[in-house]
N, C-alpha and C positions, 0 to 999 in steps of 0.2 A: 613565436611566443604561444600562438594558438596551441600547435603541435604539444609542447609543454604540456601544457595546462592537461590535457585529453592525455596523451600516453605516459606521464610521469607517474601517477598512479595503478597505471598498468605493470610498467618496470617495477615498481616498488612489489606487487603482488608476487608479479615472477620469482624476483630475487628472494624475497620471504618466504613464500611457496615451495620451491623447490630445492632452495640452501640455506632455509633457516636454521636447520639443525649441526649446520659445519660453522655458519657465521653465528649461532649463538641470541638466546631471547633477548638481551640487549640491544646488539644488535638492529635487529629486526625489527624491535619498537621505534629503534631513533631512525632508521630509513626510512621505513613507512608512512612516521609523522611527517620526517622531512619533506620527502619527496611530495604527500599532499599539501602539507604547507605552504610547500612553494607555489603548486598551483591554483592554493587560494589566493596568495599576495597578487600572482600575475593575473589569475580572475577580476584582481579590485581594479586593478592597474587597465586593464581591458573596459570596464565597468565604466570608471572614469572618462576612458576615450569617448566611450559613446555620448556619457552626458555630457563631455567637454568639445568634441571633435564631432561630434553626428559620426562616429566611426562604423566601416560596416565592413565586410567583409563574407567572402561566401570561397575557403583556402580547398582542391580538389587532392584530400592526397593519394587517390590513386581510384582507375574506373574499373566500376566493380564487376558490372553485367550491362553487356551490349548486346542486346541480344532482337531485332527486328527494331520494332515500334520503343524496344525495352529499352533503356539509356542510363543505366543508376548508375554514381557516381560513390566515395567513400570520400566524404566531407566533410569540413568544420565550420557552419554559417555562424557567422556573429551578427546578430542586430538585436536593439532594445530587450526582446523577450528573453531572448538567448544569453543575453548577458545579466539579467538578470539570475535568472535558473544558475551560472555558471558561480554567480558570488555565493547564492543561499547553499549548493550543493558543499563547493568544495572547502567554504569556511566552517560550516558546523561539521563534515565530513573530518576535515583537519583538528579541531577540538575533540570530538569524539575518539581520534586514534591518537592524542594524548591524554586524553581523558582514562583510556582506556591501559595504558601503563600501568597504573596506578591501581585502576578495578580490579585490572587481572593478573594482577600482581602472581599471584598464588598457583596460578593454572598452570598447566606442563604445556599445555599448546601452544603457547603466546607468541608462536610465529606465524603457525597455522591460521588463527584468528585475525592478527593483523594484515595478510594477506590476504584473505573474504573480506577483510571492510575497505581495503584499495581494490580488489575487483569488484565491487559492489561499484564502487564510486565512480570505475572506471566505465562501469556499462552507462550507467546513470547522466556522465557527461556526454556517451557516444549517441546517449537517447536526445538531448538536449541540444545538440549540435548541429544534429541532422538536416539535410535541406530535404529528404525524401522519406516518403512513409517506410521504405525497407530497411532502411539505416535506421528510424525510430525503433521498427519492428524488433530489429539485432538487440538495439540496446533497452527494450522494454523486455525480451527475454532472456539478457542476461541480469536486469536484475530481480528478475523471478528466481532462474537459480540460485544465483548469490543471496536471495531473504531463502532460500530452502535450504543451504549450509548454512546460513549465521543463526536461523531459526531453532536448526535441530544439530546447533556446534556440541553442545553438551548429550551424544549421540548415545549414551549407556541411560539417560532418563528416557525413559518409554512415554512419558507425556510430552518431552521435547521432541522427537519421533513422529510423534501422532502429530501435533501440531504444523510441525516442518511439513508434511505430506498432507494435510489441510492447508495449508496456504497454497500449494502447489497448486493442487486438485483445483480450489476454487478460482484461484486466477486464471489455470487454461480454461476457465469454462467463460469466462469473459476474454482471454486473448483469441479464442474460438470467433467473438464476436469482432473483438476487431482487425481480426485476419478476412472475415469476410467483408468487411465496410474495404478493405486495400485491394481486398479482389473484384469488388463492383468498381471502385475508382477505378483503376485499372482498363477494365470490359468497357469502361464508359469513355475513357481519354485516352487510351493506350500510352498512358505515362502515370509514373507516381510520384515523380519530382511536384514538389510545392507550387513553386512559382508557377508552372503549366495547368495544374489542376486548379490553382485559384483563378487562375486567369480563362479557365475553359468552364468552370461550375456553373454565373448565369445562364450556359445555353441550356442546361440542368432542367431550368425550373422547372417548366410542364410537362417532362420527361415520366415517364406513367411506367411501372413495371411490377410483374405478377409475382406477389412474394408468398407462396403459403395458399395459392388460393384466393388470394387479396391481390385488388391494384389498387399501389400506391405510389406516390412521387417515392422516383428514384432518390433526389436529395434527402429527402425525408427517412429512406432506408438507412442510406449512408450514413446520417446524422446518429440517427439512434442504435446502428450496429458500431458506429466509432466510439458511441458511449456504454457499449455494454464491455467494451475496455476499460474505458475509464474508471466504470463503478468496480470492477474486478481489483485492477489497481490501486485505486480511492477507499476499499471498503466500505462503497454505498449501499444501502440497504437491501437486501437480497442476497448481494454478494458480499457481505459486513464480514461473517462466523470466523475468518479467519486472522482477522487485526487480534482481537486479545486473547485470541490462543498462542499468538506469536510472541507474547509478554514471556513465554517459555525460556528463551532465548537469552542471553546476557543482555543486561539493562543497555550499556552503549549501542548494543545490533537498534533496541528499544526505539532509541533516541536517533538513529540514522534514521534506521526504515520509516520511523511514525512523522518525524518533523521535518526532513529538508529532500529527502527524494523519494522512496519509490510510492509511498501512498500521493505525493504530489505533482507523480508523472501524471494520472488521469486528468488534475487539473489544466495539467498546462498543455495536452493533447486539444482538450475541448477550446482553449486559448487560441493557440497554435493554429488552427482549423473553424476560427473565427468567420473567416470568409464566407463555410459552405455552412455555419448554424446560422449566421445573419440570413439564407435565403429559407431558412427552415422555421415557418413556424412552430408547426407540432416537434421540432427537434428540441427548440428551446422552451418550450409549454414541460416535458418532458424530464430537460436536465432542473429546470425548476422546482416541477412535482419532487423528484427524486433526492434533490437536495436539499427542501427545505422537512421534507420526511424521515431524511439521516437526521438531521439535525435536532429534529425533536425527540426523537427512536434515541437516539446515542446518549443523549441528556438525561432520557427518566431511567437510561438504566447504570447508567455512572451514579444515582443518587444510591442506589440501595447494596454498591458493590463495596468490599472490602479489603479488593488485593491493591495493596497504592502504583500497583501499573497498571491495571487496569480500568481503574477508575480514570488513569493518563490516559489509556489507547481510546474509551469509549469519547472522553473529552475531542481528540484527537478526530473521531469519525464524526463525529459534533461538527466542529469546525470546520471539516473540507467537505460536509453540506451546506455551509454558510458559503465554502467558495463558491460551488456549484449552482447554487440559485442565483449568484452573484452575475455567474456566467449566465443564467437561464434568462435574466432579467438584461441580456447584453450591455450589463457592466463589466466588460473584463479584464479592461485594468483597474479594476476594484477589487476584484476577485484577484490578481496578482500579488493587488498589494497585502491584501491581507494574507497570502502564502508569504510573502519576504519577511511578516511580522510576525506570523503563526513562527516561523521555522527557528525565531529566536526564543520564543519563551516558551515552545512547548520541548525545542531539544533542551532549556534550561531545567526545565521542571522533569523531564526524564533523567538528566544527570541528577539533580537534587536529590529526587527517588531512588538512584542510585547512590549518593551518597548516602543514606536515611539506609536502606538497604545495605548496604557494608558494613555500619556501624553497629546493625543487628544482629548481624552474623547470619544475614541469609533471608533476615523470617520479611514477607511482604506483607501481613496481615496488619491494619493499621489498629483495630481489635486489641495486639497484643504489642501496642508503643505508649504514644504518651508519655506526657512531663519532661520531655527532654530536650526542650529551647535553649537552657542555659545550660544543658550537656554538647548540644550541635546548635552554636548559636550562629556561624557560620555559613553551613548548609539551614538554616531556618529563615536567616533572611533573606538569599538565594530566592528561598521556596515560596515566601510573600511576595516577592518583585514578580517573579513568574506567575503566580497566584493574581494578584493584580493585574498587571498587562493580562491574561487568561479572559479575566473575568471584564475587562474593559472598564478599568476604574479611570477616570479623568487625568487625560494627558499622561500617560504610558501608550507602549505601541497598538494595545489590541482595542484601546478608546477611538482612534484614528480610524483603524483597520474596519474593523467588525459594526461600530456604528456607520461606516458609510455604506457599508452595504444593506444596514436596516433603511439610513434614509433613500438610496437612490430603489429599491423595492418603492418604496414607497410612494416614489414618484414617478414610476416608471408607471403604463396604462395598459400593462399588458392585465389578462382575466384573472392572472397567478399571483399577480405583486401584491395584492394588499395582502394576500390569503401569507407572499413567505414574510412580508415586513411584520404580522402579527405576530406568525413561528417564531419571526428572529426575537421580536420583544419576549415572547415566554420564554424560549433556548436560552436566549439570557439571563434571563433569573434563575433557571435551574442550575446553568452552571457554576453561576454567583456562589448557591448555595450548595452544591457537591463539592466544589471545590474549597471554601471553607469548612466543609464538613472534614474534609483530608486534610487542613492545616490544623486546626484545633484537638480533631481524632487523635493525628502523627506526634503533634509537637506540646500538648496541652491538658491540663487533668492529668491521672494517676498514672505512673507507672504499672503498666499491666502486664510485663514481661516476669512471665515465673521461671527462665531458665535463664536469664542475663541478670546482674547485678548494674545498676545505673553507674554507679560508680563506675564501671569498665567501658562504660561509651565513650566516646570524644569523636570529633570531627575528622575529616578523612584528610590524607596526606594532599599537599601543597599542588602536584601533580594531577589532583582531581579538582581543588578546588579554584586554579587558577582560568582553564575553561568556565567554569563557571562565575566567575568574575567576568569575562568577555562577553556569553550569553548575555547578562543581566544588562551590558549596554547599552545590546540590541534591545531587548525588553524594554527600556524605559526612551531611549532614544530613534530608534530607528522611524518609528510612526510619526513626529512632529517633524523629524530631516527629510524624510522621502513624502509627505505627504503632498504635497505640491508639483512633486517631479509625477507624481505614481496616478495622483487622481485630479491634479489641478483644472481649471477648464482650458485654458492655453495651456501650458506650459508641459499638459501629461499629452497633449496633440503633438507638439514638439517632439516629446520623446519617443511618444511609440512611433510614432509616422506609419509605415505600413506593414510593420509585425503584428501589428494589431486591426483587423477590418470593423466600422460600425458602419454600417449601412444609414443608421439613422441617426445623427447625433444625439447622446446624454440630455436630459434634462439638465440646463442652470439656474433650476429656479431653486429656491431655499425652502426646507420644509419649515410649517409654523413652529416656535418657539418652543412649545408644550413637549413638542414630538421628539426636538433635539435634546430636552436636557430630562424626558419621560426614561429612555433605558440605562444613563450613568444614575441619575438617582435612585431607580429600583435597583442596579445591581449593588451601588451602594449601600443603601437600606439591608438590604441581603444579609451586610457581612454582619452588626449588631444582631440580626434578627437568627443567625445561623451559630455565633453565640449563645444567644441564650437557648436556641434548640438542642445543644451538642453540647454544651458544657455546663450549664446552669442548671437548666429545666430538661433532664434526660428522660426522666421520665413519660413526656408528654409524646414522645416521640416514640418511646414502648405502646404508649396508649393506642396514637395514630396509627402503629402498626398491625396490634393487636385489633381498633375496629376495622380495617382497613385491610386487615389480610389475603384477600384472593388479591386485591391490587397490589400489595405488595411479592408475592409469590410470584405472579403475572412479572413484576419489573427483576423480579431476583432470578426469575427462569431466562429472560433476554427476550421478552414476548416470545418466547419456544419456538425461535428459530431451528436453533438446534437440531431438538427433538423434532420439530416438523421435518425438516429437511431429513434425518436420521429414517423415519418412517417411509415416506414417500422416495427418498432413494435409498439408502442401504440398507435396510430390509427387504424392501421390494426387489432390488438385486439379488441379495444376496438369496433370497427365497428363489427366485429365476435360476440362479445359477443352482441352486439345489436340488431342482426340477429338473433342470435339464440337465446335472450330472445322474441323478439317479434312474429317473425313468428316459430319456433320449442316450447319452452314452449307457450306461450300463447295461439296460435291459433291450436296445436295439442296437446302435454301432456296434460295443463292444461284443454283444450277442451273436451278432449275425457276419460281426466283421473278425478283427483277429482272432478273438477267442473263439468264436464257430468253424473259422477256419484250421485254428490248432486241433479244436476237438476232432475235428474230421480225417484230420492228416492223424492223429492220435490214432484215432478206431481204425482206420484202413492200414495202419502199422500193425497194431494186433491181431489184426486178421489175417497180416502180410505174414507174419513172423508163425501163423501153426504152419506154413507152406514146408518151410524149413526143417523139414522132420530128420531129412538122411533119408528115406528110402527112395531108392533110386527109379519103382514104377510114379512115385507122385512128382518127381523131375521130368519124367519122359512124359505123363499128362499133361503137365505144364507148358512142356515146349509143344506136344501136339498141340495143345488149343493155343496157345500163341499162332501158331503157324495157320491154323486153319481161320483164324482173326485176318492174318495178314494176308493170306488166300482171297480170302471174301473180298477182304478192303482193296484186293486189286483188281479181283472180276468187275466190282462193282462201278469203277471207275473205268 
């Protein structure tokens, strides 16, 4: 069944991939779906073992590299975490590629594409299965490849191109980082199987090693070179720049990539390897810092953006800093659960976007929609329920999710926890209020489209919106069913057993009253109040801009990531390379190397060729002084 699950989405890619165009776009859509489908159902089925059976499993299907100390195996481990990861991947993976029938109705590729979102899928389970850092490794880059085809699918737009090769770029600059956290593991245990390394890391602790000029705990290296993965991955702040360029890409790639796997392989890396950040202070001070600074960075500039998937993606990098402190704060299955409820409402609100998006004929700009709830009344309630659960309105999934990670901050005594549980309370409100900003903007007030007639909108075919009827289950259900199993104080012990390490158990104590019901009432408050900013009182929002302008500019620039990063590397390169093509190649190698040597064989050919006269005493001089050369050169010897 394992097997299934893992290579059924492979075959479906094959098959689509290489004979989609004899078996025909039909075709290729219903295998594709199917075949993930089915590895969703068998996921659930799996799912169930565990909470029902304590089921576990570690199936070897074949050994990879034997090699001294070396021992890697090609795996499929099932336990709690793993099974978790296996339901959120391959059921919204499976909506997606019916979802995506429907979207891509119109394309000529449409086998091509369905085959990139079963090998997407397919790396994504081989990363999630693994019992060893090399097997994660395979499957964390492949689905770097597969988001740089699904990125820049649409290969003739030069903006899709550019972005495709930004996602790229910036991820090896983080898999750079956790290829060297697997190679100090490695140096330190002469093994990278799991089970070895967690069980060999306490000898770890006071292990000291010169990194840079610096001694520091080896664990402490480890920890934060495994995380400069994660944040490549994750789009944590630093390595962010290429989540909403990747909005380029067809809205379903959108709603894979951003909700249910590859930006939430980082998380579950830092999960997964729970064992060696429990020994790591400054590891988990770190993922903290870094997560609850996405989380505020991603919020203020989701307020002032305009394209409605990227106001999604930066929401998106928002949230998997909420996981991340989640994790810094060694809540980590807190930090899960809120990935199992992220991956339903925000791949719902990416399809919606998609929906809202088809019915425009393309345009993303939310600027130029409006009034069209009772034209997409369909996709608008879709977009409230996700909108809701998003913004953690009472009892939907992201109320459950997203506030237990503000209270256990809060209770946790580490130097960082009050500092993320305050973030999380503002992150909160900002999202409240962007993200009403895009319901209202999208669906609310005038018609602002001067090349579409309102009349010719309507809601998207049955085939788009039936995924998204499934999504919205998860949205409103998922967080009050799994709340108990995910974060209870027995019953989440039960379940993870030992997929999950806490060195020190969870606080169970209850925050004050004030504190629980302080961030459902501000984000509530929010939406009245985000109303009358966006639809009533528009003006005042002109004003705040207008006195407010460098801060505004500041949040519409992306705090000039960008352009910084642009400056300090590709300039700087590209001016290097200019230097050194002009004055090192040009005026020295090429100088002194082939082209000096051409010229020289040149001139001494010119000089060869007056020899060649025809008269027969400058032949006979010639050969006398050859001979008298040859003379010499053998007395001399």
């Amino acid at each position: 069944m394992e097997i299934l699950i893992v290579f059924l989405p492979l075959l479906a890619a094959i098959i689509s991939g290489f004979f989609g165009n004899r078996i025909g776009n039909k075709f290729s859509e219903i295998l594709t779906s199917l075949f993930v489908s089915i590895s969703a159902i068998l996921s659930i089925y799996i799912f169930y073992d565990v909470i029902i059976n304590n089921y576990n499993s570690n199936i070897i299907i074949s050994s990879w590299i034997s090699s001294g100390t070396l021992d890697v195996n090609w795996s499929i481990k099932i336990d709690p975490l793993s099974s978790v990861m296996l339901v959120v991947v391959t059921f919204v993976s499976s909506l997606v590629h019916i979802y995506s029938i429907g979207y891509m109705h119109h394309d000529p590729h449409k086998p091509r594409f369905m085959s990139y979102l079963s090998l997407f899928t397919f790396s994504m389970l081989v990363l999630v299965t693994s019992d060893n850092f090399l097997q994660l490794f395979f499957g964390w880059e492949g689905v770097g490849v597969c988001s740089y085809f699904l990125i820049g699918f649409w290969f003739k737009k030069q903006s899709a191109n550019n972005a495709a090769i930004k996602a790229f770029i910036v991820n090896r600059v983080g898999d750079f980082g956790l290829a060297l956290g697997v190679f100090l593991i490695f140096y330190y245990f002469g093994t990278i199987n799991y089970n070895e390394v967690f069980n060999l890391i306490p000898n770890l602790v006071s292990e000291q090693i010169n990194f840079l000029g610096f001694d520091v705990l080896a664990v402490d290296l480890i920890c934060i070179l495994l995380f400069i993965g994660a944040m490549g991955k994750s789009a944590q702040i630093f390595l962010h720049t290429w989540l909403p360029d990747a909005m380029e890409g067809p809205t379903p790639v959108s709603a894979l990539i951003h909700a249910a796997t590859m930006v939430t392989a980082g998380v579950f890396l830092v999960v997964r390897c729970s064992p060696i950040y429990e020994l790591s202070v400054l590891g988990l001070e770190i993922v903290t810092f870094i997560g609850m600074s996405t989380a505020f960075f991603a919020a203020t500039v989701a307020l002032v953006q305009n394209d409605i998937k990227k106001i999604i993606a930066y929401s998106t990098c928002s949230q998997l800093g909420y996981m991340f402190f989640a994790a810094g704060v060694g809540a980590y299955n807190v930090a899960m659960f809120h990935l199992f409820t992220h991956a339903f409402f925000k791949a719902l609100l990416f399809l919606g976007a998609g929906s809202v998006i088809h019915s425009f004929k393309d345009e993303q700009d939310i600027k130029n929609m409006g009034g069209v709830w009772k034209k997409l009344p369909f996709t608008y309630i879709m977009m409230i329920i996700g909108t809701l659960a998003l913004t953690g309105f009472p009892f939907l999934s992201g109320f459950y999710s997203k506030d237990a990670i503000i209270e256990f901050a809060y209770l946790e005594k580490g130097s960082l926890s009050n500092y993320a549980a305050t973030i999380g309370i503002i992150t909160a409100i900002l999202t409240s209020i962007y993200s009403w900003r895009l319901i209202f903007l999208t669906f609310h007030g005038n018609f602002n489209n001067k090349k579409l007639n309102i009349n010719d909108l309507h809601d998207s075919s049955l085939v788009m919106l039936i995924p998204l009827i499934l999504l919205s289950l998860g949205a409103i259900f998922s967080g009050i069913l799994f709340k108990e199993l995910f974060i209870g104080s027995e019953s989440s012990k039960l379940f993870w057993k030992d997929s999950i390490s806490f060195l020190e158990p969870l606080s169970t104590n209850h925050p004050p009253i004030w504190f629980l019901i302080l961030t459902p009432s501000l984000v509530t408050i929010a939406i009245p109040f985000s109303y009358f900013l966006f639809l009533k009182k528009r003006y005042i929002i002109d004003q705040i801009v207008k006195t407010n302008y460098p801060i505004y500019f500041f949040l519409k620039k992306k705090w000039y990531f960008d352009e910084l990063y642009d400056f300090i590397f590709v300039k700087s390169i590209k001016n290097l390379g200019n230097f050194l093509w002009r004055k090192i190649d040009n005026l020295i190698i090429d100088r002194f190397g082939p082209d000096g040597i051409s010229n020289m064989v040149k001139k001494c050919s010119l000089y060869a060729v007056k020899f060649q006269s025809g008269f027969i005493y400058q032949y006979a001089f010639i050969m006398l002084l050859g001979f008298s050369l040859l003379l010499t050169f053998l007395i001399i010897k």
